[in-house]
Phi, psi and omega in degrees: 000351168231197177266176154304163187310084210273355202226143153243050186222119185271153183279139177276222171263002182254021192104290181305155181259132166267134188308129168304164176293323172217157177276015177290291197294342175267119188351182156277157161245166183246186168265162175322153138300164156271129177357299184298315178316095194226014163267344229274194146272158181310144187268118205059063182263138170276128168338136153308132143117042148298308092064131158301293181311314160306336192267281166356306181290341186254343170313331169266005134329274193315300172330282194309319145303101180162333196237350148289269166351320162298310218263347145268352171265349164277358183282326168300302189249029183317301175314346169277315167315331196275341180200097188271335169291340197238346177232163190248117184269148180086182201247071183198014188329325169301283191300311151318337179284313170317312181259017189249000184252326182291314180277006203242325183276322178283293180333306200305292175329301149332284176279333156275015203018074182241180180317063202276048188201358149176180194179120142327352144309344197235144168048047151315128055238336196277339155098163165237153174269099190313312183298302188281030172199228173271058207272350180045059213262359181286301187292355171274327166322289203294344175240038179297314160324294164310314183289339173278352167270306221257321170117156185277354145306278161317308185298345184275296156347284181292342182272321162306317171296295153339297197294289155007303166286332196254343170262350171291309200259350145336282175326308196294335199271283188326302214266002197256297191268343195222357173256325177200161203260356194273138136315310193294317186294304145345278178296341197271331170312291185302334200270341173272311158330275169320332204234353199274158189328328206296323178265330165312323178286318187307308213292330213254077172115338182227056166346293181306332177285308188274021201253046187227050148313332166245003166308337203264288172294034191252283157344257164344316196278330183269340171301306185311308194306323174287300179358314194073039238207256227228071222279300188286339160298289166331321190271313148355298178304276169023257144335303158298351189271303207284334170266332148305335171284341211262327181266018199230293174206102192332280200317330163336288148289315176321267188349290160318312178281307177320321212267339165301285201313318173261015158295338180260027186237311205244019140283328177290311168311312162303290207233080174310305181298313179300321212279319184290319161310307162323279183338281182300345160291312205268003183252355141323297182315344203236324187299328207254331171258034151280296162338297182303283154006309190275342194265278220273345195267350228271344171286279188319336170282310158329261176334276210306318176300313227234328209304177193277190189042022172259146175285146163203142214091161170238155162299144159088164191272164185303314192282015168268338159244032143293170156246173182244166199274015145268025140305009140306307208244016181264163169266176181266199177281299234264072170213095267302310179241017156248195214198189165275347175269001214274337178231003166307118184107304162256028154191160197311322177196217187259339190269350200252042166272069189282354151223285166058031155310321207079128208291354175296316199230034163280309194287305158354252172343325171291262218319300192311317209289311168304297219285328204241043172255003174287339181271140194275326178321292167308342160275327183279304186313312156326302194303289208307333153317282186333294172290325173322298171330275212301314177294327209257353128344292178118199209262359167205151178309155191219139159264101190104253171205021131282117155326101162290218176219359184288125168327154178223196213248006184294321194304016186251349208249328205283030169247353193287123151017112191064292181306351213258331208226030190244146143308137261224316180281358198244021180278296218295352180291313200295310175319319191269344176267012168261318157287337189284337157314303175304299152333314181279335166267319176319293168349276180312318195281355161297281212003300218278014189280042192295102174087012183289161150315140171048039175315282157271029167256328177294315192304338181301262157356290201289321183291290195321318187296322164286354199255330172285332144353279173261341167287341137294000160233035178273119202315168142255149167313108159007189142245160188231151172221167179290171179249153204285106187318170188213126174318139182275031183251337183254357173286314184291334212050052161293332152355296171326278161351308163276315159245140189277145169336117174099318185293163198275155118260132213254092178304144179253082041257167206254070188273153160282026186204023155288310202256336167314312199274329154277344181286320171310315186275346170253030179048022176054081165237024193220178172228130166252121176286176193057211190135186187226108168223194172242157152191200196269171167302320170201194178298336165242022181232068173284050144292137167297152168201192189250148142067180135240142205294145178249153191314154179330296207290319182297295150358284209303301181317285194294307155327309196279341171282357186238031143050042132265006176193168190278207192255009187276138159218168193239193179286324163274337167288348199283321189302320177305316175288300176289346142335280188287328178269016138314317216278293157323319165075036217274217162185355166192141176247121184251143181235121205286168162280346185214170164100326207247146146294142170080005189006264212322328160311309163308309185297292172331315192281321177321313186267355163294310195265322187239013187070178200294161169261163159258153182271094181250120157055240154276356193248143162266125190251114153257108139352076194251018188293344194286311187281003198249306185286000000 
């Protein structure tokens, strides 16, 4: 997902670079220019400032890069920040609500010492299996503090922002020190990476998608690892990257191991002899982090396979979270020169616009690809775009934003393992760290065109081409909407009182971001039925599916709030319900006082089926321990 190594020269002790000793030892190269090729830079030069000293001169770079990059991100999820208890940021609400219950659930986790890989709190009694769905069990460790002073609100926040920033400036560090010698280059590089539709749409609901901040050095490390220079140290390193990533976001790490395997195929295509040397240097270095990896992974891999609640698969066919191929060359919603109709049509919703370049900078990326085609860095990065582009289409071609019946090229992969279970549109992610690599060397090779002919009229010319690029696809602010109020009865931990540790309390109606959005504000200290997950169809199908069907009595509830059936019941509905909150493991059934359709209506079938309720706080409560215990 990124490139090889652009520099083979280690710095000496004043700064200069000196010829490695072997050709063992040296990064990838890229190929030569040709003679007539007088833009390019000397070929593999490590940047000024190898140096104690140049790195001292550059550290006030990084601050500043580093506080940009914040400030952009905080500029995408600003509207969230103004009020993180009452509003909900981005056009996704259902998913925040969701990963604001997973970090709520991991504090939780934390602090009882339980199960963080799966858990009977969320679709009681049977529970989801964490590992098959977002479980976040690194960034939830890490922000526990935050959620337990502050709320699973805020923690979801600063971690959606944080990401934004921390992968822009990942990038910006890795392509700085070992890719290219321009700062500038560097940054503009990171700023794509980060910023381009691809993290921006994500933003609106999907913290694991935008959380890839250690990819760049994930990369880096396995390109350093083919070197063959330090096999067991490297493979280590390594190894501690891929396994913090396993724990941060799968679907991620797949991605990353897709987009390594084809950077190393189509460096075998460019430079076949080099690319096979490399090879036998790096599979020691790989054997040792497969190891490291299976030791520390191998219960959550248990779990994601074999564990209770496992999945296999996604719901719905690959072309529902396809994209169309002239979404490439279309703006995004949330972009300088898109709108809210602007992408209606060429991709599944607002969060899966994972390309949405613009046609600026389609052509931008061609001109780079002619001017850099003599270099194999810039062939691989094409290639490797190219086919992601191209994958991330679905299993058949689209004209317009019509579907054809011709096969495209995902059908040859999407029965295959894993592949089986990616949202489709999200290939098009691999795409976008190919380009903002590329981007960061056309970048770099103006910079550095220091005493050429048409020096600085070429550095002109290319700063306008980049700034007409990018500058129409640089975010507008998340949107922000309100949040489905939550009773102060469960907010206050009045709760408490009523329900015992572990045990269920069942909200009314019993929706699934009901229970989700109360389970969250009390931190998943009650167990809630239903939720909103993947989990199997059924104990004997582990086809994936959302949510799970719900008992008779929530049908009953929920019908009767959308005044599909009156308020009469009888003795098998009455029997069905303590039934079912036996079923539940429940200890209370709650109806807010205000806030539901239909209340009263509601209240009636309730005190039918569960005998009168009591006036707690804001809540009407029955008591159901008597039918439970």
């Amino acid at each position: 997902m990124t490139t090889p190594d652009t520099r083979d020269r280690e710095p000496g002790p004043t700064g200069s670079a000196e010829p490695a000793e072997s050709d063992a030892s040296t990064p990838m190269p890229r190929v030569e220019p040709a003679e007539s090729d007088t833009s390019a830079a000397p070929p593999l030069a490590e940047p000024a400032g190898g140096t104690g000293r140049s790195t001292a001169r550059r550290w006030p770079v990084d601050v500043v890069a580093a506080l940009v990059f914040l400030a952009g991100a905080g500029w995408v999820t600003g509207r969230g920040w103004l009020d993180p208890d009452g509003r909900l940021l981005g056009s996704r609400p259902d998913d925040q609500g969701f990963n604001e219950w997973m970090l709520a659930y991991a504090a939780h986790a934390v602090s009882h010492l339980e199960n963080p890989f799966f858990t009977t709190l969320q679709n009681a009694p049977d529970g989801v299996n964490l590992v098959a769905n977002v479980g976040l069990q690194l960034p939830g460790l890490v922000l526990s503090p935050v959620t337990l002073l502050f709320g699973a609100p805020v923690a979801y926040l600063l971690f959606i922002t944080l990401n934004l920033a921390g992968t822009g400036y990942a990038w910006y560090h890795v392509l700085s020190r070992h890719v290219v010698e321009s700062r500038v280059a560097a940054f503009l590089g990171g700023v794509f990476c980060a910023f381009a539709p691809a993290l921006v749409s994500h933003s609106n609901g999907h913290p694991h998608i935008t959380a890839q901040w250690l990819v760049p050095f994930i990369v880096w490390r396995l390109i350093a690892l083919s070197r063959g220079e330090h096999v067991v140290r490297d493979g280590l390193v390594l190894g501690a990257l891929v396994t913090a990533q396993f724990f941060v976001g799968l679907e991620i790490l797949f991605l990353t191991a897709l987009g390594c395997l084809m950077l190393v195929l189509a460096y075998l295509a460019v430079r076949p002899r080099d690319a096979v040397r490399r090879g036998r240097a790096l599979l020691p270095g790989l054997a040792i982090t497969a190891v490291l990896v299976a030791v520390v992974a191998a219960y959550p891999l248990w779990m994601y396979f074999a564990g209770p609640q496992h999945r296999s698969g996604h719901p719905g066919t690959p072309d529902m979270y396809a994209l169309k191929l002239g979404s490439f060359a279309r703006f995004a919603t949330e972009s300088v020169a898109g709108g809210p109709t602007s992408a209606v049509g060429w991709a599944p919703n607002t969060t899966e616009q994972a390309s949405f370049y613009g046609w600026p900078m389609l052509l931008l990326a061609l001109g780079a690809l002619c001017w850099l085609r003599r270099e194999a860095v810039a062939l691989v990065l094409g290639a490797v775009g190219l086919v992601t582009a191209l994958l991330s289409i679905g299993t058949t071609w689209t004209v317009g934003t019509r579907r054809t019946d011709v096969p495209a090229p995902f059908a040859l992969v999407q029965h295959l393992p894993a592949f089986d279970s990616v949202v489709v549109a999200r290939f098009a992610l691999i795409t976008t760290v190919a380009l903002g690599v590329l981007l960061a060397m056309t970048a770099d090779r103006f910079v550095t065109r220091h005493g050429r002919p048409f020096g600085r009229l070429a550095r002109a010319a290319g700063a306008v081409a980049v700034a007409v690029a990018l500058v129409p696809i640089l975010p507008t602010p998340l949107p922000a909407g309100d949040r489905p109020p939550v009773p102060n009865f469960v907010t206050s931990g009045a709760w408490r009182d009523h329900v015992a540790p572990g045990r269920t309390l069942v909200p009314v109606p019993v929706a699934r971001m009901t229970s989700v959005y109360w389970g969250s504000a009390a931190l998943a200290g009650f167990a809630v039925p239903e939720g909103y997950f993947l989990g199997p169809v059924s104990a004997t199908d582990a086809t994936g599916r959302w949510g799970v069907a719900p008992q008779p009595t929530a049908a009953l509830l929920t019908a009767v709030s959308k005044g599909k059936r009156d308020t009469a019941v009888g003795p098998p509905e009455i029997s069905r319900a303590r039934a079912d909150v036996r079923y539940w493991k429940a200890d209370a059934v709650v109806l807010p006082d205000r806030g539901a359709r239909r209340h009263d209506a509601l209240k009636t079938v309730l005190d039918t089926l569960y005998g009168p309720g009591q006036r707690i706080d804001d809540v009407w409560l029955w008591d159901v321990r008597p039918f439970t215990r």
